[in-house]
MARBA-3410 file (N, C-alpha, C, O; in Angstrom, 1 decimal):
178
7.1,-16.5,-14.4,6.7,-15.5,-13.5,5.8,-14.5,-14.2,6.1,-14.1,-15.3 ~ 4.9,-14.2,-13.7,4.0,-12.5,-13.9,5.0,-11.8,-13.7,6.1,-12.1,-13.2 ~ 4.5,-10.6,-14.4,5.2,-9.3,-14.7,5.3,-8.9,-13.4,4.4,-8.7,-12.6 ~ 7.1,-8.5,-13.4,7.9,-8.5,-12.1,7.1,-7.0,-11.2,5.8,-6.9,-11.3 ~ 7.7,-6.0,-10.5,6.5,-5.4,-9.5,7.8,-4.5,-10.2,7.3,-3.4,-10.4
8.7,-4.4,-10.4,9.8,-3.1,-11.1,9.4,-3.2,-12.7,10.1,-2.6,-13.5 ~ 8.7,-3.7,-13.0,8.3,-3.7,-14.7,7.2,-2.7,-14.2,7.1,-1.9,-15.1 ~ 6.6,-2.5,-13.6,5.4,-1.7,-13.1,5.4,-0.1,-12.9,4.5,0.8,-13.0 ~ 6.8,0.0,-12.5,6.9,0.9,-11.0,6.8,2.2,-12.2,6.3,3.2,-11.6 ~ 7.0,2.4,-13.0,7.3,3.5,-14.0,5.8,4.2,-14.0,5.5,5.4,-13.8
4.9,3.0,-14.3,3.3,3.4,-14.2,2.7,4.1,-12.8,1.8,4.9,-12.7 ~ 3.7,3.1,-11.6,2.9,3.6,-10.4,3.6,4.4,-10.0,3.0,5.1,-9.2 ~ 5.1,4.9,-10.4,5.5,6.1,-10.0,5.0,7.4,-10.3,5.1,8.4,-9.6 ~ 4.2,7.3,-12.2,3.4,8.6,-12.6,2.2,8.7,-11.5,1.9,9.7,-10.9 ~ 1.6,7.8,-11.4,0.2,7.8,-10.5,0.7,8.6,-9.2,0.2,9.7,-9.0
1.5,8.2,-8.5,1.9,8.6,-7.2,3.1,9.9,-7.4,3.7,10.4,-6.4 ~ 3.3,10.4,-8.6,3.6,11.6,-8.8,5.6,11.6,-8.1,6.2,12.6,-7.7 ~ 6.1,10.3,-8.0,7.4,10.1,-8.0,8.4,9.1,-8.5,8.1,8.0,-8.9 ~ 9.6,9.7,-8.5,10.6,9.1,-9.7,10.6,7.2,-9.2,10.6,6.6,-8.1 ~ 10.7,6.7,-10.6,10.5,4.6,-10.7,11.8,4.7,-9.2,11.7,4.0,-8.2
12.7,5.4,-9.3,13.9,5.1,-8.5,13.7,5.6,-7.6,14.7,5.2,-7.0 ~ 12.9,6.4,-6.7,12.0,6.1,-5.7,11.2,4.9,-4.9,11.0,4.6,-3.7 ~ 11.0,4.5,-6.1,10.4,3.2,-5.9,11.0,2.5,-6.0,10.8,2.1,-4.8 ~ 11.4,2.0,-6.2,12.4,1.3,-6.6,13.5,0.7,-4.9,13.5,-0.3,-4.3 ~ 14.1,1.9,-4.8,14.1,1.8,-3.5,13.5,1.4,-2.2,14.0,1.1,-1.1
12.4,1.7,-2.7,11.7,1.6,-1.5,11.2,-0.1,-1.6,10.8,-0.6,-0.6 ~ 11.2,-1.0,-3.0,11.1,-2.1,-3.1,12.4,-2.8,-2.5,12.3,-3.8,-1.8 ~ 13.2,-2.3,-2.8,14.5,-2.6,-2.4,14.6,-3.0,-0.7,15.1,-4.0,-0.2 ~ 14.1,-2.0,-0.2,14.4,-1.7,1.1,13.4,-2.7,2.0,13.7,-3.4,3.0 ~ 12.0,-2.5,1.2,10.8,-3.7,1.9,11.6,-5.3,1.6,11.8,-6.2,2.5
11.9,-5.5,0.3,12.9,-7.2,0.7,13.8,-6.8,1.3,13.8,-6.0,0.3 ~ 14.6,-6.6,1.9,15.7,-6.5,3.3,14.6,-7.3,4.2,14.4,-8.4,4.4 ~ 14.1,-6.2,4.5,12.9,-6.3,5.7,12.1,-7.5,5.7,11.3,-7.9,6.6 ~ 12.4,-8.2,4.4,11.3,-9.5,3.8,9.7,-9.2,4.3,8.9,-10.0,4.8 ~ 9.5,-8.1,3.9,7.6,-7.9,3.3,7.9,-7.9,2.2,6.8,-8.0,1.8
8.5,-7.9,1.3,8.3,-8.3,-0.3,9.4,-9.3,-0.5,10.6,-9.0,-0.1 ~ 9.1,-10.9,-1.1,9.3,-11.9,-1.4,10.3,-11.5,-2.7,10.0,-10.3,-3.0 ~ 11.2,-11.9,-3.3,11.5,-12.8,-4.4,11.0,-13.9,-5.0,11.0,-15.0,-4.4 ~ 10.4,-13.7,-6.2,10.3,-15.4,-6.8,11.2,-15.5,-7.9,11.9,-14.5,-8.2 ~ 11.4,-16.7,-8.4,11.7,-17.1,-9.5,11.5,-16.7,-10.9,10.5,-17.1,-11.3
12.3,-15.9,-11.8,11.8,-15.3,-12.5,12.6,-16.3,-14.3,13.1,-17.4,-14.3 ~ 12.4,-15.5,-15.2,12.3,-16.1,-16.7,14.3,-16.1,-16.6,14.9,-15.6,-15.6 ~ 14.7,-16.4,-17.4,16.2,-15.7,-18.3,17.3,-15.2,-17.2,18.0,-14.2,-17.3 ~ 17.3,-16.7,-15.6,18.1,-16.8,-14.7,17.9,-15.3,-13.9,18.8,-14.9,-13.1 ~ 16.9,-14.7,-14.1,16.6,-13.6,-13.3,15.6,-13.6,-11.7,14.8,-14.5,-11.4
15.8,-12.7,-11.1,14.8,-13.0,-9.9,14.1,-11.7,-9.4,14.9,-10.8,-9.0 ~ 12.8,-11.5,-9.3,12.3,-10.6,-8.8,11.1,-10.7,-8.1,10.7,-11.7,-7.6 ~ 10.4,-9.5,-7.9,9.3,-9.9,-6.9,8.3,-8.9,-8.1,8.4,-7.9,-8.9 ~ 7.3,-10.3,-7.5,6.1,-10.2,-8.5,5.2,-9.0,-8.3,5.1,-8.3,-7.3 ~ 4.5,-8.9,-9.7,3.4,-7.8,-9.1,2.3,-8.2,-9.4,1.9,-8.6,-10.5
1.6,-8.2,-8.1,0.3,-8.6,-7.4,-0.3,-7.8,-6.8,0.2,-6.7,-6.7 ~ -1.9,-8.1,-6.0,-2.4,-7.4,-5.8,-1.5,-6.8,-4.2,-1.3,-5.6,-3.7 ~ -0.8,-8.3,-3.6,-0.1,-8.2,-1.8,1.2,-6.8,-2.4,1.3,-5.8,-1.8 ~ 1.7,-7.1,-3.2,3.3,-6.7,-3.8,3.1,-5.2,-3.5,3.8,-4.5,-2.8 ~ 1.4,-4.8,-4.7,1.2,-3.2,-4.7,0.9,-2.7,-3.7,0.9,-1.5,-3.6
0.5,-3.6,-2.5,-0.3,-2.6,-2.1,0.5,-3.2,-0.5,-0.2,-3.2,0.5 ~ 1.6,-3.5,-0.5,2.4,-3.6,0.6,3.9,-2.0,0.4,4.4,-1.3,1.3 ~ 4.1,-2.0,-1.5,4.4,-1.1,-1.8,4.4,0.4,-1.3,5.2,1.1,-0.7 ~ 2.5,0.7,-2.1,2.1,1.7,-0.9,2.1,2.2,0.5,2.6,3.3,0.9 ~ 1.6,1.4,1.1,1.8,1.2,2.5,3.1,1.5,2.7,3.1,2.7,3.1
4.6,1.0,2.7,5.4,1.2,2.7,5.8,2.8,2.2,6.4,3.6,2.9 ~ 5.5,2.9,1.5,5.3,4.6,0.8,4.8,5.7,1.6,5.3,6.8,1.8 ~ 3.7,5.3,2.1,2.6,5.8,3.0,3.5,6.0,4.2,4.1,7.0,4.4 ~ 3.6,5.1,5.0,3.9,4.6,6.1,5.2,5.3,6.3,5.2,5.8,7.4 ~ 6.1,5.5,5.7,7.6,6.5,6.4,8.5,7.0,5.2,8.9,6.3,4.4
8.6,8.4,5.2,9.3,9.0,4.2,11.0,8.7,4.4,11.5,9.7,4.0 ~ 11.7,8.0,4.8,12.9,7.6,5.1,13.1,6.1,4.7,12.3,5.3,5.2 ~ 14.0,5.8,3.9,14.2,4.2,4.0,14.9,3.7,5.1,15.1,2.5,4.9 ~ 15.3,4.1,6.1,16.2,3.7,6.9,14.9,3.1,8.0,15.2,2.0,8.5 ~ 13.6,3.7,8.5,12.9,3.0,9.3,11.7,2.5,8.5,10.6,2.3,9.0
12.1,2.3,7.2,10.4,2.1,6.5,9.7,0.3,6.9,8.5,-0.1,7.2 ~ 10.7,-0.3,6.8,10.6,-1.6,7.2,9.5,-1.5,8.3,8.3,-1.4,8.3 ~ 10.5,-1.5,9.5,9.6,-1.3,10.8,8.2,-0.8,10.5,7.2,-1.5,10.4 ~ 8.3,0.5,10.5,7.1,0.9,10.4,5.9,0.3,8.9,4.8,-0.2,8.9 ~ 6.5,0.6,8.0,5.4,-0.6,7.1,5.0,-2.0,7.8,3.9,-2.4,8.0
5.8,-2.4,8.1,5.2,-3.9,8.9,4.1,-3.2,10.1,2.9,-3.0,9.8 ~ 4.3,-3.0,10.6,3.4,-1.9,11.8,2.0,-1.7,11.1,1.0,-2.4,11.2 ~ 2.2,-0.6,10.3,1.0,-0.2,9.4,0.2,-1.7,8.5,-0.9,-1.7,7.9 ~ 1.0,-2.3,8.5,-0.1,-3.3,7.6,-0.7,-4.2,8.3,-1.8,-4.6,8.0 ~ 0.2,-4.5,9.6,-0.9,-4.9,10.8,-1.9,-4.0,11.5,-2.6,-4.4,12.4
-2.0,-2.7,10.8,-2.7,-1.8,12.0,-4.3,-2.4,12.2,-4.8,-2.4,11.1 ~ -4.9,-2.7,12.8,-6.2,-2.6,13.5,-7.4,-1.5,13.4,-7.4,-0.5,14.1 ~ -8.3,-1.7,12.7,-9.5,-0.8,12.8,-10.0,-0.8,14.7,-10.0,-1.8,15.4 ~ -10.1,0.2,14.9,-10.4,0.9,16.1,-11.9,1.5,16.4,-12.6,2.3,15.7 ~ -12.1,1.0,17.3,-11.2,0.4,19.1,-11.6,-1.0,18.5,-12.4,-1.2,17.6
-11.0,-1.8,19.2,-10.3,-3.3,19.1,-11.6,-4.0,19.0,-12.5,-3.9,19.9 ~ -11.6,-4.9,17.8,-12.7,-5.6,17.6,-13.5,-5.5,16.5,-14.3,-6.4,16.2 ~ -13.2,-4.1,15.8,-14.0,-3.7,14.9,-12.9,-4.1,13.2,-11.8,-4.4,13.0 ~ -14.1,-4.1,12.4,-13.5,-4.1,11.0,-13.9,-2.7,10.0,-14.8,-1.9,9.9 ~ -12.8,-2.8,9.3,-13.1,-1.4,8.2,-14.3,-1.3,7.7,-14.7,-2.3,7.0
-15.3,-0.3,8.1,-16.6,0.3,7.8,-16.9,0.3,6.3,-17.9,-0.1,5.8 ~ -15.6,1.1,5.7,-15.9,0.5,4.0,-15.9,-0.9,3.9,-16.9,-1.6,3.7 ~ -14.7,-1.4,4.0,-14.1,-2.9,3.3,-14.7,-3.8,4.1,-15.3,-4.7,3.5 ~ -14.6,-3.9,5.4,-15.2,-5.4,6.0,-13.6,-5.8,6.6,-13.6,-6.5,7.6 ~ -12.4,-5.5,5.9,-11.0,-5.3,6.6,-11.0,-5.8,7.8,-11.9,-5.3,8.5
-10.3,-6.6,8.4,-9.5,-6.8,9.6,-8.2,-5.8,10.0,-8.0,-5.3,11.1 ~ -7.3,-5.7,8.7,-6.1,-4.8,9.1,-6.1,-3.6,7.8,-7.0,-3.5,7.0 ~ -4.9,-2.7,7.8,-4.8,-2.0,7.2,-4.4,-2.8,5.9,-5.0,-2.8,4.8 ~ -3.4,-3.5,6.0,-3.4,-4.2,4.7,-4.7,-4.6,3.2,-4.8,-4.4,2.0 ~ -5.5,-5.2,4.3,-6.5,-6.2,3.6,-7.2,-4.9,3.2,-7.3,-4.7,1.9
-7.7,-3.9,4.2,-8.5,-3.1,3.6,-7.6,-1.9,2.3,-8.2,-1.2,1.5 ~ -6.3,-2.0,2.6,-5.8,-1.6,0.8,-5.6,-2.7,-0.3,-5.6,-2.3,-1.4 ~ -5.6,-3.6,0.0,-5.9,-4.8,-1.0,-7.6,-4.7,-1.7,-8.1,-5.0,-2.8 ~ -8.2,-4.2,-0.6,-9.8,-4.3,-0.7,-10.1,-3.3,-1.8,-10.7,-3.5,-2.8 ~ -9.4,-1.9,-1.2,-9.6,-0.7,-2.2,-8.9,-1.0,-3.6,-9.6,-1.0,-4.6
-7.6,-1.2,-3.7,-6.7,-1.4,-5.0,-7.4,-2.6,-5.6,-6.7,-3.1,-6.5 ~ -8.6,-3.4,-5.3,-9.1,-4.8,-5.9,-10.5,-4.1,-7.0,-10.9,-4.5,-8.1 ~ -11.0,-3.0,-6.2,-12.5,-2.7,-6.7,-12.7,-1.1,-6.8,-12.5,-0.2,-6.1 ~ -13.2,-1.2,-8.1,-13.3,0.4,-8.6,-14.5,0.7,-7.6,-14.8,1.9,-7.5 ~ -15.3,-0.2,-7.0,-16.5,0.3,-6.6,-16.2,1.0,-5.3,-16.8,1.9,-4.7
-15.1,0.4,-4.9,-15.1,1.0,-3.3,-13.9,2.1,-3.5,-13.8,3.1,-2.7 ~ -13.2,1.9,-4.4,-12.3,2.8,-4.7,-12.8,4.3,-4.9,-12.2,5.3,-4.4 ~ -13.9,4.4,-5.5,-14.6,5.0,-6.1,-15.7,5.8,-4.7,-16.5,6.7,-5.1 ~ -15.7,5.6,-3.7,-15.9,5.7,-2.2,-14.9,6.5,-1.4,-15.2,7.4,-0.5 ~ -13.7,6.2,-1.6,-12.8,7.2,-0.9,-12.6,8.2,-1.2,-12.7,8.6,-2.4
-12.2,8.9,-0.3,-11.7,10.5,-0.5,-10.2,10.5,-0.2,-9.3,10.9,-0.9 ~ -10.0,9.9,1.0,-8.7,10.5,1.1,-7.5,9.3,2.0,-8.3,8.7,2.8 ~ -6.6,8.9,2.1,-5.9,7.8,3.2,-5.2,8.6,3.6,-4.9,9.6,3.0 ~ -4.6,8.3,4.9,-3.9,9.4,5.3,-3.2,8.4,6.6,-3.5,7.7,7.5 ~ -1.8,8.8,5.9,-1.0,7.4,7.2,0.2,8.4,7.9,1.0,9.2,7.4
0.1,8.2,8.8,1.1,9.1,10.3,2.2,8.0,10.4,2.5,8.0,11.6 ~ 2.9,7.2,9.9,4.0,6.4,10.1,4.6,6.4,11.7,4.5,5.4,12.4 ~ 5.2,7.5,12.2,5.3,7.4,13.4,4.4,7.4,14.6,4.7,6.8,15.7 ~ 3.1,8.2,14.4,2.5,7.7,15.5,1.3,6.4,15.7,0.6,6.0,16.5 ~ 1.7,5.9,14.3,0.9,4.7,13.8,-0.4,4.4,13.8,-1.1,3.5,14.3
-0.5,5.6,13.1,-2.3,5.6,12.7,-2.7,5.8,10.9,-2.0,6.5,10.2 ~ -3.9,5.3,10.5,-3.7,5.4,9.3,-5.4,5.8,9.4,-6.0,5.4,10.4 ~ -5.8,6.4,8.5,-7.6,6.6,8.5,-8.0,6.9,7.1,-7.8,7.9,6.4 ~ -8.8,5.8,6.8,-9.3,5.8,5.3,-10.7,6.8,5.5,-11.7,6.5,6.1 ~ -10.5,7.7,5.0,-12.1,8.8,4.6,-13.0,8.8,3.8,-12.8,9.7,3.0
-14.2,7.9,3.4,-14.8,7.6,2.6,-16.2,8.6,2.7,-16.6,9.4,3.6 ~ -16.8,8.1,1.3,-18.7,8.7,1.4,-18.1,10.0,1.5,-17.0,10.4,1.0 ~ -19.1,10.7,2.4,-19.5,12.4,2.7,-18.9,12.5,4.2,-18.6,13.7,4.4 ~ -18.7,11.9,5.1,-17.7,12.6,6.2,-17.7,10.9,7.1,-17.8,11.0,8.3 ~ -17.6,9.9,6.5,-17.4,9.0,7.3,-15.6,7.9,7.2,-15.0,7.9,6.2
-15.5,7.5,8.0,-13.8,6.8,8.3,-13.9,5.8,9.1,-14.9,5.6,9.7 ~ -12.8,5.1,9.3,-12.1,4.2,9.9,-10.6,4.5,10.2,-9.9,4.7,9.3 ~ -10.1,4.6,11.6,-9.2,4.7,11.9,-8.1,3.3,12.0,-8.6,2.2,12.1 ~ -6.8,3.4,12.0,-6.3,2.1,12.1,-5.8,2.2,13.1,-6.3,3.3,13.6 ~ -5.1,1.7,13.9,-4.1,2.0,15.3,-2.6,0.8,15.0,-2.9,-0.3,14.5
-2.1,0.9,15.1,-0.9,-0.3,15.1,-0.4,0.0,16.5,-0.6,0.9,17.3 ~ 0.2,-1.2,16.6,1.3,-1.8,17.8,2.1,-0.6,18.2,2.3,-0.2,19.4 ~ 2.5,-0.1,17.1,4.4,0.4,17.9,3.8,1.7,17.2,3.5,1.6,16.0 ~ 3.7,3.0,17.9,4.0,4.4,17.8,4.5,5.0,18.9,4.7,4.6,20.0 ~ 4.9,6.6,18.0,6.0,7.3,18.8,5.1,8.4,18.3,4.6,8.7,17.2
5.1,9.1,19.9,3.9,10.5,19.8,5.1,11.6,20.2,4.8,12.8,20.5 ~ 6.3,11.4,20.1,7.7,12.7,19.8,8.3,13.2,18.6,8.1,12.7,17.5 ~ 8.9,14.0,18.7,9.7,14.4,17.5,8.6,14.8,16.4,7.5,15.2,16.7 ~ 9.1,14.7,14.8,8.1,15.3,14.0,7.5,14.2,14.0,8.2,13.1,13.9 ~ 6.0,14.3,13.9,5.1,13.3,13.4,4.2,13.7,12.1,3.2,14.3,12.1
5.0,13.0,11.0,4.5,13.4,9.6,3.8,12.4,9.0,4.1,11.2,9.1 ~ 2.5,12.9,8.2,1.7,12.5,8.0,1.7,12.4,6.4,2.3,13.3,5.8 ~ 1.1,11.6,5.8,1.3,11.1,4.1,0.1,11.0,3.6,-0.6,10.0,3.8 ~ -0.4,12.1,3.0,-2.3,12.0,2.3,-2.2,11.3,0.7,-1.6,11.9,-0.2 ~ -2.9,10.1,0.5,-3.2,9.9,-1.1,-4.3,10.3,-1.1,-5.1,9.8,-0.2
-4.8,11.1,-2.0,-6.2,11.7,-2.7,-6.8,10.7,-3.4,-6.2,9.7,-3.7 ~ -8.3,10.9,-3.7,-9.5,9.9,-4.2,-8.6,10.0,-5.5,-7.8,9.1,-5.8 ~ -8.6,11.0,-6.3,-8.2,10.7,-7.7,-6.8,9.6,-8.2,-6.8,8.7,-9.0 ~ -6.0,10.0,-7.2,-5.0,9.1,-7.5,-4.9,7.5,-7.0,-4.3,6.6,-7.5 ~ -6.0,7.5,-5.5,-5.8,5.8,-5.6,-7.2,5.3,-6.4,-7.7,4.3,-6.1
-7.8,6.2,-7.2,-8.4,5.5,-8.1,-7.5,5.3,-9.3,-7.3,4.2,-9.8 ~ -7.0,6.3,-9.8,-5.9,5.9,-10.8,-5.2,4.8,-10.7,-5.1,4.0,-11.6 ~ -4.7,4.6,-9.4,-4.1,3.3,-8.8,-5.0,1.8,-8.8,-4.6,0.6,-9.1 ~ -5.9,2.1,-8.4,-7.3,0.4,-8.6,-7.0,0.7,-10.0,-6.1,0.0,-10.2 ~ -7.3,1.4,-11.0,-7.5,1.1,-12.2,-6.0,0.3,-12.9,-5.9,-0.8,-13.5
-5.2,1.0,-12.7,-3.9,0.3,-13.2,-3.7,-1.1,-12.2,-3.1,-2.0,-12.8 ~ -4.0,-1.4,-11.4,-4.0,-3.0,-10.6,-5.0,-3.8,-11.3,-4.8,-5.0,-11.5 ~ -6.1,-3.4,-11.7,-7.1,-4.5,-12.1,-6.6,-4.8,-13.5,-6.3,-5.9,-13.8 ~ -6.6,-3.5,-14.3,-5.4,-4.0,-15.5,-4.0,-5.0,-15.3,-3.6,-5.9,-16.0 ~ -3.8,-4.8,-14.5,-2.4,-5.4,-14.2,-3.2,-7.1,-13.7,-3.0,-8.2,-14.1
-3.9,-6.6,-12.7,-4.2,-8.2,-12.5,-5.0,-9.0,-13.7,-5.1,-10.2,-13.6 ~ -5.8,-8.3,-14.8,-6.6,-8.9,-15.9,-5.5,-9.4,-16.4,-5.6,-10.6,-16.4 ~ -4.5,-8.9,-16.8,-3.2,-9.1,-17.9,-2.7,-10.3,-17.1,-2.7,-11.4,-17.6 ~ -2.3,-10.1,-15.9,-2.0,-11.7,-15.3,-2.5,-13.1,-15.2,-2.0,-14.2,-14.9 ~ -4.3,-12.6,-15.7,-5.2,-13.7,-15.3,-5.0,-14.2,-17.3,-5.1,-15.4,-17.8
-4.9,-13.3,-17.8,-4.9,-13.5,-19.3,-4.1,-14.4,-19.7,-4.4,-15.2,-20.6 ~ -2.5,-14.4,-19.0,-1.2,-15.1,-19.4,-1.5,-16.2,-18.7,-0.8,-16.9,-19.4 ~ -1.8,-16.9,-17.9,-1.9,-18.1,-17.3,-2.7,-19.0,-18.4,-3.0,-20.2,-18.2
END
């Protein structure tokens, strides 16, 4: 196996400015939910890999609901979300869903290097990537709830550039070992 996605989380927890066991958790809680796989791992061990899907279903999941108790649900939501109004694809990335278009960003310093700001509403299920000088893409997902508190989760240009840079490392180092 590649270097498991908890051999990682120490690096992506400084980036994202919270504790590996945070994360950790929150990996924990996405396999329940089975958006994050188990494979087969070295020395009768088993984990889930870290890849470009692993990190950036991670995030999303991070993004997407400050509670582990509904993060499932709503991460699966958010990585299906839809660029808006229906029909359209991510204006930066070329994206179909919110997924691809954070796979797109965490793949390439060049587009990475384009954003300003992501910004994911978990409960009312909207996510909107802010690129260039004042231009976006909105996402919409399936299932939102416009009651109660609807809190909102901003990552900054600096840190998911920090973030592309530690994945392309991460994925060089994987293409190296093969």
């Amino acid at each position: 196996m590649d270097r498991s996605l908890k051999s990682v989380l120490g690096d992506l927890a400084d980036i994202l400015n919270v504790s590996p066991d945070a994360l950790y958790e929150r990996q924990r809680a996405l396999v329940r939910e089975r958006l994050l796989k188990f494979t087969p791992g070295t020395r009768r061990k088993i984990g889930v890999s870290a890849n470009l899907d692993t990190i950036a279903t991670l995030v999303v999941g991070m993004l997407a609901s400050s509670s582990l108790t509904d993060s499932g649900l709503r991460t699966r939501s958010m990585l299906k979300a839809l660029p808006g109004p229906a029909g359209q694809v991510c204006k930066l990335t070329g994206a179909k869903n919110f997924q691809d278009a954070i796979e797109a960003i965490l793949s390439s310093l060049q587009i990475s290097s384009r954003v300003k700001r992501i910004r994911v509403s978990g409960p009312s299920g909207t996510a909107q990537i802010f690129f260039d000088k004042d231009d976006q893409t909105v996402f919409l997902a399936n299932r939102h709830d416009e009651s109660g508190l609807l809190v909102s989760v901003d990552i900054v240009h600096d840190t998911i550039h920090e973030l592309t840079k530690r994945v392309l490392v991460l994925l060089a180092e994987s293409e190296k070992a093969k």
